[in-house]
C-alpha positions in Angstrom: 7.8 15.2 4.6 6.7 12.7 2.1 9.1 9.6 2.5 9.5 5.6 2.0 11.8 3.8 3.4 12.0 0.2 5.0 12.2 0.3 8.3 14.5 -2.5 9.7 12.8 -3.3 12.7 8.9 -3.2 13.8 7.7 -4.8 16.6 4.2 -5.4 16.1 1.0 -6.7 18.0 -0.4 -9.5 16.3 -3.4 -10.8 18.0 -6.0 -12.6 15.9 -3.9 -11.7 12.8 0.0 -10.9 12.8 1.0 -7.2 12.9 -2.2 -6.2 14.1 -0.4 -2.4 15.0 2.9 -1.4 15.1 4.3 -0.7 19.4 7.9 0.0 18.0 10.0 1.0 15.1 13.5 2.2 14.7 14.4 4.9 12.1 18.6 5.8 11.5 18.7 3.1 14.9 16.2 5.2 17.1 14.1 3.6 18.4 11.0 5.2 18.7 7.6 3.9 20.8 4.2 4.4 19.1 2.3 6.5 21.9 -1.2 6.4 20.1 -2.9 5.6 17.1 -4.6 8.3 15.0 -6.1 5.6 12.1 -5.8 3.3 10.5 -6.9 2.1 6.8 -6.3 -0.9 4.4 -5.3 -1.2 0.5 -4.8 -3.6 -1.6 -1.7 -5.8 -0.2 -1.3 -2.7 2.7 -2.4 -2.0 6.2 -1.7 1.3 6.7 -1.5 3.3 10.4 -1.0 6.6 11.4 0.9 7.1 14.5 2.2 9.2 16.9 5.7 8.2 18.5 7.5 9.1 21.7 9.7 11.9 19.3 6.3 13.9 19.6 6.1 13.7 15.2 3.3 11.6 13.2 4.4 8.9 10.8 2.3 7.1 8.4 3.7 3.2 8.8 2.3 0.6 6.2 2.9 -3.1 6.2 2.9 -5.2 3.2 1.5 -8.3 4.1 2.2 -10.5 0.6 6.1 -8.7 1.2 5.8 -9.2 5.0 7.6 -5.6 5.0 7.0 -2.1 7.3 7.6 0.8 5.0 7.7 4.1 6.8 5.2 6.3 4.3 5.6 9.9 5.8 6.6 12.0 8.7 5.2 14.9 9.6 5.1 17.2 12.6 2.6 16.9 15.1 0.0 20.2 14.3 0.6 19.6 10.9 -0.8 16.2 10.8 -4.0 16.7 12.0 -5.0 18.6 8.7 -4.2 15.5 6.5 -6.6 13.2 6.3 -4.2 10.6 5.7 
């Protein structure tokens, strides 16, 4: 399922920069744990990561660093994911 949407509340990692990778994010007020990283890319103004949650599905999380905003990019199942190379 292609989707954007702000999410209201990441909790990030920021080591030697901020929001180095997502550990949390809440959709609809779930909160939901990232369990793993599948990759990770940059763009312009974006650092985008492909995760897999807790829920089991694979969302594609960006942060705009000149916003300083998370935007939840795509969601996806699981087996599905794995096909798309982003």
């Amino acid at each position: 399922m292609n989707i954007c949407m702000i999410s209201k509340k990441v909790t990030a990692y920021s080591g030697y920069k901020a929001n180095e990778r997502p550990l949390y994010f809440t959709i609809d007020d779930q909160r939901l744990e990232v369990r793993d990283i599948i990759c990770r890319w940059v763009e312009p103004e974006k650092d985008f990561f492909k995760v897999i949650a807790d829920d089991n599905k694979v969302y594609t999380l960006s942060w705009n660093w000149k916003l300083d905003l998370w935007f939840i990019e795509k969601i996806s199942d699981r087996g599905l994911a794995r096909r798309d190379p982003h």
